[in-house]
Biotite code that builds the C-alpha atoms (Angstrom):
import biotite.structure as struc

atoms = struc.array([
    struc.Atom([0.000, 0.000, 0.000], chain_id="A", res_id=1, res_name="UNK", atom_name="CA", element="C"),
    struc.Atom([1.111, 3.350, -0.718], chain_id="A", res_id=2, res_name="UNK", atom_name="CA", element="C"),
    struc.Atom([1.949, 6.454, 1.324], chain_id="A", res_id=3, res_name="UNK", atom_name="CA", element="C"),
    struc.Atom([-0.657, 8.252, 0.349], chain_id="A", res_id=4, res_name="UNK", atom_name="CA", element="C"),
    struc.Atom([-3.578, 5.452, 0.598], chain_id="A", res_id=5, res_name="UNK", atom_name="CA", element="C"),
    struc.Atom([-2.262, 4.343, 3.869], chain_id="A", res_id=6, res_name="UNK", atom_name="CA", element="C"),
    struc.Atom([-2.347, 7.880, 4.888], chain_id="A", res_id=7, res_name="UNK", atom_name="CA", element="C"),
    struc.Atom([-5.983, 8.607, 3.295], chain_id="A", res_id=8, res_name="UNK", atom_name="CA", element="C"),
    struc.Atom([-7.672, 5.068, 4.900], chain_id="A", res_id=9, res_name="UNK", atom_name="CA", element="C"),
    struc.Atom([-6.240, 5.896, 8.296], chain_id="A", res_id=10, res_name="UNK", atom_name="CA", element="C"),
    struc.Atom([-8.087, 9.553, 8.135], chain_id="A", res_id=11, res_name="UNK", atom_name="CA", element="C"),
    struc.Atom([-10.877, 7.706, 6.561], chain_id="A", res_id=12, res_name="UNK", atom_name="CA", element="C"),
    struc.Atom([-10.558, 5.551, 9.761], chain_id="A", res_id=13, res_name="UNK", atom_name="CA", element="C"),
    struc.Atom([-10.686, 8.387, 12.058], chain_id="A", res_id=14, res_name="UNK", atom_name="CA", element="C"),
    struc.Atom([-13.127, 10.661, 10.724], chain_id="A", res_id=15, res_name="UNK", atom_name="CA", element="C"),
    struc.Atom([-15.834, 8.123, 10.559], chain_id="A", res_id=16, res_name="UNK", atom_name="CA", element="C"),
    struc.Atom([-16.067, 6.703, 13.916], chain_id="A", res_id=17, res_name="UNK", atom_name="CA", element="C"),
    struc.Atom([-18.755, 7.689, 15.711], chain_id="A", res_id=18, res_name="UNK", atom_name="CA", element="C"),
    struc.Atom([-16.914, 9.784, 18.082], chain_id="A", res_id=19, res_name="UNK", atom_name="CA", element="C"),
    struc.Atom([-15.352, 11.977, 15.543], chain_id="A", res_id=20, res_name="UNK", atom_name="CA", element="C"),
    struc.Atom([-18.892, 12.538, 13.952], chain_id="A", res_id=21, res_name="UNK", atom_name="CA", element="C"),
    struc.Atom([-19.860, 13.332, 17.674], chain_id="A", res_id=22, res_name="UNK", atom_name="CA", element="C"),
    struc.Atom([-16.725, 15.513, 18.175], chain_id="A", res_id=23, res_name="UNK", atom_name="CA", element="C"),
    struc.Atom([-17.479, 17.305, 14.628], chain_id="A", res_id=24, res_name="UNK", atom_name="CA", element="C"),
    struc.Atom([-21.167, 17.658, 15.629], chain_id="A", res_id=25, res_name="UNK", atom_name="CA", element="C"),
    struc.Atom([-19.786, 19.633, 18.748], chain_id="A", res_id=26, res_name="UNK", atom_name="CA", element="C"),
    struc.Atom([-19.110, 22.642, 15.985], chain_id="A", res_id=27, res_name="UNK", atom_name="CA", element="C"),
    struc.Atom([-22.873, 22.470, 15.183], chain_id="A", res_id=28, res_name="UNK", atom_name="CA", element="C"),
    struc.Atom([-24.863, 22.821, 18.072], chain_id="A", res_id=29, res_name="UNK", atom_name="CA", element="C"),
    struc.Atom([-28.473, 24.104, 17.144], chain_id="A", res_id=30, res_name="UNK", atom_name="CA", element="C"),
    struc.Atom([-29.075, 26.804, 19.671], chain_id="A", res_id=31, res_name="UNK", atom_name="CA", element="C"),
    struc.Atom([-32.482, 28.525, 20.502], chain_id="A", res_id=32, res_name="UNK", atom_name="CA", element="C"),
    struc.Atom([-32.080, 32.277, 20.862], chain_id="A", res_id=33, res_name="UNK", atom_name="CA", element="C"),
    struc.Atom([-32.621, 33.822, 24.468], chain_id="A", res_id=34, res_name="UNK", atom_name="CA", element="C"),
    struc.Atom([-33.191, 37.135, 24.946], chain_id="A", res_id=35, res_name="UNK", atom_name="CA", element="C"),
    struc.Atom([-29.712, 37.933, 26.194], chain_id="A", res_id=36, res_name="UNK", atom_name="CA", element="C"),
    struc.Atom([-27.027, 35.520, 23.795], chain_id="A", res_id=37, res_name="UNK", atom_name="CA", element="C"),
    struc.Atom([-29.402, 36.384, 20.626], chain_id="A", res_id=38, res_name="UNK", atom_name="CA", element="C"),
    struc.Atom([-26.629, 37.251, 17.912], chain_id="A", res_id=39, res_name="UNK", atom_name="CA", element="C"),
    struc.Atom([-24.259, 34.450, 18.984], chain_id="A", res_id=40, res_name="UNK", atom_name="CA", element="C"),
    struc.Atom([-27.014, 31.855, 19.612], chain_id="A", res_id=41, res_name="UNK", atom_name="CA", element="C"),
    struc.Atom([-28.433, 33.194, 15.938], chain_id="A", res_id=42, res_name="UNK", atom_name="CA", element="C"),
    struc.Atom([-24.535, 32.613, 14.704], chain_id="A", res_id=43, res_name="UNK", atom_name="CA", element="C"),
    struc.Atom([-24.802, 28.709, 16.103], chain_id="A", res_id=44, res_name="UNK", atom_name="CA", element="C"),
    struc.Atom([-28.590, 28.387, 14.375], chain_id="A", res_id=45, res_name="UNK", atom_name="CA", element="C"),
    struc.Atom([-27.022, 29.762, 10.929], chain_id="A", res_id=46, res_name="UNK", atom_name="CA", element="C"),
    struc.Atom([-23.770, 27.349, 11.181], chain_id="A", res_id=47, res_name="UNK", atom_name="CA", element="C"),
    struc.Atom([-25.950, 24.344, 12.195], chain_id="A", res_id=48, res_name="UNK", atom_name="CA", element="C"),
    struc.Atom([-28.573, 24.763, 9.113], chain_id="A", res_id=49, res_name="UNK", atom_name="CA", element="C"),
    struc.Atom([-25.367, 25.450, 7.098], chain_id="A", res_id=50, res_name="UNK", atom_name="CA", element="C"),
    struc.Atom([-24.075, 21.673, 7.887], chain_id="A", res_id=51, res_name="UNK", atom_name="CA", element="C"),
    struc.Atom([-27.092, 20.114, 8.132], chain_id="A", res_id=52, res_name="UNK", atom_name="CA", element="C"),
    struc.Atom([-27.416, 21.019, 4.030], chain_id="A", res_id=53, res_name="UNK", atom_name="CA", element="C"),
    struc.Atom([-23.558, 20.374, 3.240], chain_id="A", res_id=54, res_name="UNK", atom_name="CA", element="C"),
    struc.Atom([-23.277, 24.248, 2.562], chain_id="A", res_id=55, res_name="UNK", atom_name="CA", element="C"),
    struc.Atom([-19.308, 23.992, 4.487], chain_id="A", res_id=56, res_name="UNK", atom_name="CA", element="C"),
    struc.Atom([-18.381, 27.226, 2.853], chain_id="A", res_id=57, res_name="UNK", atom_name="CA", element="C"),
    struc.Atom([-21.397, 28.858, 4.424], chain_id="A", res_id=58, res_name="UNK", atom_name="CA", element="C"),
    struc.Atom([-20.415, 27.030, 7.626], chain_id="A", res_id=59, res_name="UNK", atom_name="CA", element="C"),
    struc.Atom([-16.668, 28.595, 7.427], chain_id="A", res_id=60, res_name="UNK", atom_name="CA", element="C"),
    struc.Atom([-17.832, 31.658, 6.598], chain_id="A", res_id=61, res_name="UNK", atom_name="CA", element="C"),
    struc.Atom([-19.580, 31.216, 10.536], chain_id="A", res_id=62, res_name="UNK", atom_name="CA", element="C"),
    struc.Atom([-16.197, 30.421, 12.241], chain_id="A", res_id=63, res_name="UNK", atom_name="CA", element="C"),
    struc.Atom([-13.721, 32.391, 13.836], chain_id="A", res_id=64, res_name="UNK", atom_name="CA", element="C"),
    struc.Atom([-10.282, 33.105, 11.460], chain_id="A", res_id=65, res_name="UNK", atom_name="CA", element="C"),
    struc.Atom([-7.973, 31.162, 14.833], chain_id="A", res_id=66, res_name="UNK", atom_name="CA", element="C"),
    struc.Atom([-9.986, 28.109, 14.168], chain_id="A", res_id=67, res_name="UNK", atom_name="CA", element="C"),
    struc.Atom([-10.287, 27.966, 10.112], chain_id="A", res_id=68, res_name="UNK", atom_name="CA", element="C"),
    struc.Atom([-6.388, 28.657, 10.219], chain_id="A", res_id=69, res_name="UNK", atom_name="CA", element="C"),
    struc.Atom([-5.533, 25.457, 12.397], chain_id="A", res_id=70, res_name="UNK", atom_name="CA", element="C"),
    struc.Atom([-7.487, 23.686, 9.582], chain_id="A", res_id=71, res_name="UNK", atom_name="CA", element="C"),
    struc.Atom([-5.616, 25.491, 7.054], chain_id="A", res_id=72, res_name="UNK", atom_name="CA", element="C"),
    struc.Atom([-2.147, 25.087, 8.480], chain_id="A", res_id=73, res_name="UNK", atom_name="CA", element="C"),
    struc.Atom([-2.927, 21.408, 8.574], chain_id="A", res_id=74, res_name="UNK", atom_name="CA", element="C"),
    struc.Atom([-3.462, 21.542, 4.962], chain_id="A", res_id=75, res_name="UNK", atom_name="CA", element="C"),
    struc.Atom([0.025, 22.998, 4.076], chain_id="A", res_id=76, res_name="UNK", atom_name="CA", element="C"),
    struc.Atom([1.654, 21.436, 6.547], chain_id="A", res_id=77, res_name="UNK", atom_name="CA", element="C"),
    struc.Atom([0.365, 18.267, 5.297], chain_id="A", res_id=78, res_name="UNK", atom_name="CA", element="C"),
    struc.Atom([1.590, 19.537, 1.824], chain_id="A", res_id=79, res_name="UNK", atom_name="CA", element="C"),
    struc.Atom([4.624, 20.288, 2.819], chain_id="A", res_id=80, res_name="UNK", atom_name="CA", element="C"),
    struc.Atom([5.376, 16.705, 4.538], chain_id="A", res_id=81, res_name="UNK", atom_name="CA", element="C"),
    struc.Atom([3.973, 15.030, 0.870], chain_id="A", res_id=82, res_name="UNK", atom_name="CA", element="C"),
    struc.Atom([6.884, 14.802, -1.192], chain_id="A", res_id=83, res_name="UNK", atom_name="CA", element="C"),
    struc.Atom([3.982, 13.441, -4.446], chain_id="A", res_id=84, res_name="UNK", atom_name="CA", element="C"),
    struc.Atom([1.581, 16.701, -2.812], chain_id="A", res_id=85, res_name="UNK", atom_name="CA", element="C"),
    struc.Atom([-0.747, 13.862, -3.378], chain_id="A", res_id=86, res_name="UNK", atom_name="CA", element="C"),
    struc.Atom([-2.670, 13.814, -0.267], chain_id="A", res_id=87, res_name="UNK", atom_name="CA", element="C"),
    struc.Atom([-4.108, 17.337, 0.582], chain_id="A", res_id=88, res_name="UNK", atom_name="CA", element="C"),
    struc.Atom([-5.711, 17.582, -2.907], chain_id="A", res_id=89, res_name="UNK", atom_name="CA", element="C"),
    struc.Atom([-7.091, 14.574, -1.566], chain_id="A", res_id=90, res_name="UNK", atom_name="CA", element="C"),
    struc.Atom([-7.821, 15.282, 1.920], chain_id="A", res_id=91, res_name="UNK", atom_name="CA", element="C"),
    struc.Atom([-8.941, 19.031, 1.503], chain_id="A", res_id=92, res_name="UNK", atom_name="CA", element="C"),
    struc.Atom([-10.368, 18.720, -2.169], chain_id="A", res_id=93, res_name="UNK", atom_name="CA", element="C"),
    struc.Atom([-7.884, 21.631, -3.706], chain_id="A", res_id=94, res_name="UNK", atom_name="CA", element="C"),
    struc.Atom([-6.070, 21.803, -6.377], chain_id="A", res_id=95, res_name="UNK", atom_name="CA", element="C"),
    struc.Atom([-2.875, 20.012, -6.324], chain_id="A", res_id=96, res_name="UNK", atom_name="CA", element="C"),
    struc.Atom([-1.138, 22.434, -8.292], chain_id="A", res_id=97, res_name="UNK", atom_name="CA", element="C"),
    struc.Atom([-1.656, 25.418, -6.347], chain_id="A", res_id=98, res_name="UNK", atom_name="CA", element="C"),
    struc.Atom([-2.493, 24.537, -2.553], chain_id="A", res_id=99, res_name="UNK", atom_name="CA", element="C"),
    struc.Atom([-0.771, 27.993, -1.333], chain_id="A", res_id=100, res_name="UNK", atom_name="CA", element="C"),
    struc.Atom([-3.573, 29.709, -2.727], chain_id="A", res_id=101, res_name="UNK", atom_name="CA", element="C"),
    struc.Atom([-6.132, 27.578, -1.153], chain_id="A", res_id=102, res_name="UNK", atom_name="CA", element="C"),
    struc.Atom([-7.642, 29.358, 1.794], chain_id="A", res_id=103, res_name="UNK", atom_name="CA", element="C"),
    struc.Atom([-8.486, 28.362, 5.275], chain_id="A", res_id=104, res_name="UNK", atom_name="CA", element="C"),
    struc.Atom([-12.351, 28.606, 4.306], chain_id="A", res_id=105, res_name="UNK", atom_name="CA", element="C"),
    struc.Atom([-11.596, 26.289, 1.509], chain_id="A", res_id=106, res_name="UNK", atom_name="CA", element="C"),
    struc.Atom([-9.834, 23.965, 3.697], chain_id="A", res_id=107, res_name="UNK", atom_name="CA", element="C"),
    struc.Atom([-12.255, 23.777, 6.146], chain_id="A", res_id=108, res_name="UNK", atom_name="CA", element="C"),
    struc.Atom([-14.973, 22.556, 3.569], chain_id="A", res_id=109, res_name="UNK", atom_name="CA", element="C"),
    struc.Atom([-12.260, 20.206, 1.758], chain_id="A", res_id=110, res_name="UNK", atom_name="CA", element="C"),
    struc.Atom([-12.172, 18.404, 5.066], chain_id="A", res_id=111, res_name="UNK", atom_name="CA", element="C"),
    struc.Atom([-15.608, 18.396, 5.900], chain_id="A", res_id=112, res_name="UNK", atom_name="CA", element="C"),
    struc.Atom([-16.572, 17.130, 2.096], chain_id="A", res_id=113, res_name="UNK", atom_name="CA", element="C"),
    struc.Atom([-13.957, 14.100, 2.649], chain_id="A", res_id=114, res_name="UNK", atom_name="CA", element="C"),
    struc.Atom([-15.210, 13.619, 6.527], chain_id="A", res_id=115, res_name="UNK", atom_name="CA", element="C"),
    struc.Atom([-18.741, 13.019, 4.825], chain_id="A", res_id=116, res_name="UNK", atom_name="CA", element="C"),
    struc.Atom([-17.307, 10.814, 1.660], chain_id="A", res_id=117, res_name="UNK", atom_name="CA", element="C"),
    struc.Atom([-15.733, 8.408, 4.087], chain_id="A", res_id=118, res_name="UNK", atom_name="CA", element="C"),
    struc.Atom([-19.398, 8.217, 6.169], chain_id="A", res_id=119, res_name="UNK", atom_name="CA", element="C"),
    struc.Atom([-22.098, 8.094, 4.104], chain_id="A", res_id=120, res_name="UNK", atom_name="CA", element="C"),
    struc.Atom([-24.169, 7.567, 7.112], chain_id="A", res_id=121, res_name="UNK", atom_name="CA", element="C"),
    struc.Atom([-22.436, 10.848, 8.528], chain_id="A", res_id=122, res_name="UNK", atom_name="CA", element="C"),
    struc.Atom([-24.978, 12.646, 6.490], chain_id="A", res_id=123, res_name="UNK", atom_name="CA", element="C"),
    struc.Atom([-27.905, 10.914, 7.622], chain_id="A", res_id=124, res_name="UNK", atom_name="CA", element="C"),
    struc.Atom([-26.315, 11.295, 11.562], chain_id="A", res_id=125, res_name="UNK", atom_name="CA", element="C"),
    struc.Atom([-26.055, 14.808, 11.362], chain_id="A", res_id=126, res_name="UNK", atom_name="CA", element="C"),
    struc.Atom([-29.465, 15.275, 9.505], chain_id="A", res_id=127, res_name="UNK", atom_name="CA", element="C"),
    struc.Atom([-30.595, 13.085, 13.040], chain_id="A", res_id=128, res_name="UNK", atom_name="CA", element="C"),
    struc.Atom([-29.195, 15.536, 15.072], chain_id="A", res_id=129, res_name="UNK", atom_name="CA", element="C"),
    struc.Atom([-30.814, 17.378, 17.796], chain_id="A", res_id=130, res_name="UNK", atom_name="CA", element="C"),
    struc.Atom([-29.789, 19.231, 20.746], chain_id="A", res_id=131, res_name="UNK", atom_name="CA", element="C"),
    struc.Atom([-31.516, 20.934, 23.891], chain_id="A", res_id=132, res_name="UNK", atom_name="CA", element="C"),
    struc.Atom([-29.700, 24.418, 25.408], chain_id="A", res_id=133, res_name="UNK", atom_name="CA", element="C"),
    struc.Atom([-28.363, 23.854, 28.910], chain_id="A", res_id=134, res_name="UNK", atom_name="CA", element="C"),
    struc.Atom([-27.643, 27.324, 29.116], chain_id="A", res_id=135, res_name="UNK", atom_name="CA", element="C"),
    struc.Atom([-24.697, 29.913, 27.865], chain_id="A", res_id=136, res_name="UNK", atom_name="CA", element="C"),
    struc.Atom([-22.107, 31.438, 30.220], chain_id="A", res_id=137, res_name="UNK", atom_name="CA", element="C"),
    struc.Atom([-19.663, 34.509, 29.335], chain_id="A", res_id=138, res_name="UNK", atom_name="CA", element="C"),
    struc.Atom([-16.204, 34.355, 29.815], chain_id="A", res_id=139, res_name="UNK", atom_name="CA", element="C"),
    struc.Atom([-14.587, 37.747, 29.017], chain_id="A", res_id=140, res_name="UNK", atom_name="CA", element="C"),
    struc.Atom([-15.596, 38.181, 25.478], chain_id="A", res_id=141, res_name="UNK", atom_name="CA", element="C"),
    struc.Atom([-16.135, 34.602, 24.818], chain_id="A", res_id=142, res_name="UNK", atom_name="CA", element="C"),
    struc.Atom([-20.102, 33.413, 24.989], chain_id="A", res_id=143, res_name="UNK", atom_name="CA", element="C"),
    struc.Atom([-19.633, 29.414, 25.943], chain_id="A", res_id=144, res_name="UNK", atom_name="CA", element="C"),
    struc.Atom([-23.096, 27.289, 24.787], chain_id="A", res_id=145, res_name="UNK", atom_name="CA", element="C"),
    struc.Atom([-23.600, 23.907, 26.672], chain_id="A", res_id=146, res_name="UNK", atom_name="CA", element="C"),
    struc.Atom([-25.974, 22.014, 25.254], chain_id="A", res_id=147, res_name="UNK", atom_name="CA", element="C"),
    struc.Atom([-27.119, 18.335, 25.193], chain_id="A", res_id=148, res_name="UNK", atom_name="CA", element="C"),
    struc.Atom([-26.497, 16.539, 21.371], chain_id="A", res_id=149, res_name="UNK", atom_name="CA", element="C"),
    struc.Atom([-28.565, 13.431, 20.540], chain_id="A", res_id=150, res_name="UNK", atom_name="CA", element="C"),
    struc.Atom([-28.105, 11.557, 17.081], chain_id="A", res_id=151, res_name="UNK", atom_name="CA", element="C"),
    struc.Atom([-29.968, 8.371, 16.043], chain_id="A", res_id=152, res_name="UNK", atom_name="CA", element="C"),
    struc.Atom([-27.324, 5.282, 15.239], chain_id="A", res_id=153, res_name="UNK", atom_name="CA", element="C"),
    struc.Atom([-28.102, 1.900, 14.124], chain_id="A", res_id=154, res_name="UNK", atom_name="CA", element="C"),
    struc.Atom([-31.382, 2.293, 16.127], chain_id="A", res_id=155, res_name="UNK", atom_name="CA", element="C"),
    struc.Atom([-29.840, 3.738, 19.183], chain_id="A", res_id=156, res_name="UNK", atom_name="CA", element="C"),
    struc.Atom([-30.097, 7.731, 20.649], chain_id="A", res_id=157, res_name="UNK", atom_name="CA", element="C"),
    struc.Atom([-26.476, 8.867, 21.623], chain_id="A", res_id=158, res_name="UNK", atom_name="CA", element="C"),
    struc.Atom([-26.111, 11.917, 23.383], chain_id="A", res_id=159, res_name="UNK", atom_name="CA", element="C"),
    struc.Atom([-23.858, 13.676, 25.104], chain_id="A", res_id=160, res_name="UNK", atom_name="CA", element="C"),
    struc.Atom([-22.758, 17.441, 26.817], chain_id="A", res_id=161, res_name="UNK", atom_name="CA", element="C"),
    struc.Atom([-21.065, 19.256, 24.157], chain_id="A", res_id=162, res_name="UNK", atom_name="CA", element="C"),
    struc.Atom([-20.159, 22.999, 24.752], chain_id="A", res_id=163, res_name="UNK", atom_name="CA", element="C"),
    struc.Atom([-19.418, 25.505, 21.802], chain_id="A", res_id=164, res_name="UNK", atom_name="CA", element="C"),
    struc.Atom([-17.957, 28.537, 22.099], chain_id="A", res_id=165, res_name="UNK", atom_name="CA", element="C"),
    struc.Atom([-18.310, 32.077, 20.150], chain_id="A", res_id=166, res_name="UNK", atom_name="CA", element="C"),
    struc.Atom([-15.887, 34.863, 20.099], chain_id="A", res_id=167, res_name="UNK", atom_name="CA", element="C"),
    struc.Atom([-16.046, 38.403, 18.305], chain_id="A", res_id=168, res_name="UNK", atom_name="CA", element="C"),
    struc.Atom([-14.149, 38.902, 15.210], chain_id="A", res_id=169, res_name="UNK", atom_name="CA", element="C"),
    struc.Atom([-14.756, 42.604, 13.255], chain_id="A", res_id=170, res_name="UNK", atom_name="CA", element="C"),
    struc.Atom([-18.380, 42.979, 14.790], chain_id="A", res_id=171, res_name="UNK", atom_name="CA", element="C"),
    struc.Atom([-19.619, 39.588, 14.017], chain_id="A", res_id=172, res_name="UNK", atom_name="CA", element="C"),
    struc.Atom([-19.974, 36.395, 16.175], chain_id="A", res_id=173, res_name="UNK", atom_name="CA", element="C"),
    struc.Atom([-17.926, 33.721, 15.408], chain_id="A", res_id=174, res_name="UNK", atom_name="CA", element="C"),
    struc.Atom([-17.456, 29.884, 16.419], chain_id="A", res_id=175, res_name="UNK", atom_name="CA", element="C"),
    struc.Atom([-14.473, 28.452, 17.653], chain_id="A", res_id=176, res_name="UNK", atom_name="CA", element="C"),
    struc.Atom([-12.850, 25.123, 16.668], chain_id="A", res_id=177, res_name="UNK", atom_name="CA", element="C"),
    struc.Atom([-13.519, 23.378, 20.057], chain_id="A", res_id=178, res_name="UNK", atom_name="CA", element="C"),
    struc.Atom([-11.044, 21.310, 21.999], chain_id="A", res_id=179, res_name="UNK", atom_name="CA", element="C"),
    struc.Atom([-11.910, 18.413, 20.637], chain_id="A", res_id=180, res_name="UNK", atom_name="CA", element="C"),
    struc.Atom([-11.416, 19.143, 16.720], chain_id="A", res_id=181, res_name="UNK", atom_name="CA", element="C"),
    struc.Atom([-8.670, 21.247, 18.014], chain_id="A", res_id=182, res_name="UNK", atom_name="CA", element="C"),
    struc.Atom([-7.055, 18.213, 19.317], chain_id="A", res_id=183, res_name="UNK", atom_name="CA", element="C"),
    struc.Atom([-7.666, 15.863, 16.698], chain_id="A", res_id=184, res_name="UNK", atom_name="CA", element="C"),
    struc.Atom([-6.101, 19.025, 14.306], chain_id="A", res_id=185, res_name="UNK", atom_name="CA", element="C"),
    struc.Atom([-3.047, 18.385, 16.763], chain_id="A", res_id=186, res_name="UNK", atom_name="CA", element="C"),
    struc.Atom([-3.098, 14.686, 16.530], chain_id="A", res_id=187, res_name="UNK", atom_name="CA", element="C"),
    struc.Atom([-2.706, 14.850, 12.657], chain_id="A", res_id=188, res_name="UNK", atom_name="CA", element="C"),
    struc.Atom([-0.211, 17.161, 13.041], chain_id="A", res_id=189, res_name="UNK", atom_name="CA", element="C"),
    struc.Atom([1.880, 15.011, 15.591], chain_id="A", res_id=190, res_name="UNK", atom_name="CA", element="C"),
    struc.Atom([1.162, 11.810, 13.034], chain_id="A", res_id=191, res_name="UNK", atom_name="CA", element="C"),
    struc.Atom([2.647, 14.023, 10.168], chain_id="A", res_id=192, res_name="UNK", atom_name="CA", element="C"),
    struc.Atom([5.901, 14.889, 12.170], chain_id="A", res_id=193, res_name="UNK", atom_name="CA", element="C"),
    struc.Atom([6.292, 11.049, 13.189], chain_id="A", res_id=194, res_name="UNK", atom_name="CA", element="C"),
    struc.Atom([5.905, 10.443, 9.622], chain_id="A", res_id=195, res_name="UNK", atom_name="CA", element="C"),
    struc.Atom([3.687, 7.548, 9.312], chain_id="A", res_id=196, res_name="UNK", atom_name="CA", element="C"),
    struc.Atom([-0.059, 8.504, 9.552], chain_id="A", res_id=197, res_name="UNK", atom_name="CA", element="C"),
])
């Protein structure tokens, strides 16, 4: 087997198991609007609809810059490491011949497009998806949402606590990558710079 089809089945592997489809529905939380976290519980309404139809640029266009460039830095790191450049066209969906110019938006829904290829059943999962506010809690400038996910699986409910958080960026709320896709980001990473994914 190849470098780059060992290295595509074992993201394949990881990004459809049911916790990573848990750990990417974390990023989109439906949220009900109170009175006081309207605009960022709106932000987390328009970024859920905006996965729930496969519409990942209008998802990235929802997320905070920090997070989309983790996503992005993957991507050229993982160019960079690819002696063939073979597996971020395949991975993130860009052009092979031109990845620099890719952008972190781009990146984001790359991923996100090969995260549902690998899981058919991802896009029936997420279209199961509901979720029930806990409640919201500021921190500084950050607006935290903890709500309760539920997805239907093989004729089981799974749910879990999943909290999403929203930070200002030029006026606008935006989500941030949570820990969990921001540690799976860093396990990629630390597979790349062992050099055997």
């Amino acid at each position: 087997m190849n470098r780059r089809s060992s290295a595509t089945t074992w993201l394949a592997s990881v990004l459809g198991t049911p916790s990573t489809i848990l750990l990417l529905a974390g990023l989109i939380i439906p949220c009900v609007a109170s009175a006081q976290q309207e605009a960022p519980l709106s932000v987390a309404d328009a970024y859920f609809a905006a996965i729930r139809t496969s519409d990942f640029e209008g998802a990235a266009d929802l997320m905070h810059p920090d997070g989309l460039e983790q996503i992005g830095g993957l991507m050229r790191l993982l160019a960079d490491a690819d002696e063939g450049n073979e597996l971020a066209p395949v991975l993130f969906g860009v052009d092979q011949t031109d990845i620099s110019a890719t952008s972190d938006e781009q990146a984001f829904a790359g991923l996100m497009r090969f995260a549902l290829q690998q899981s058919p059943e991802m896009g029936e999962l997420l279209g199961s998806m509901g979720s029930d506010v806990i409640g919201t809690v500021a921190e500084g400038d950050t607006i935290h949402v903890l709500s309760r996910v539920s997805m239907d699986m093989m004729g089981a409910t799974i749910s879990q606590m999943e909290v999403v958080s929203l930070l200002p960026h030029d006026g606008d709320w935006r989500i941030l990558l949570t820990g969990d896709i921001a540690g799976l980001v860093a396990a990629l990473r630390a597979q790349l710079a062992a050099g055997a994914p």
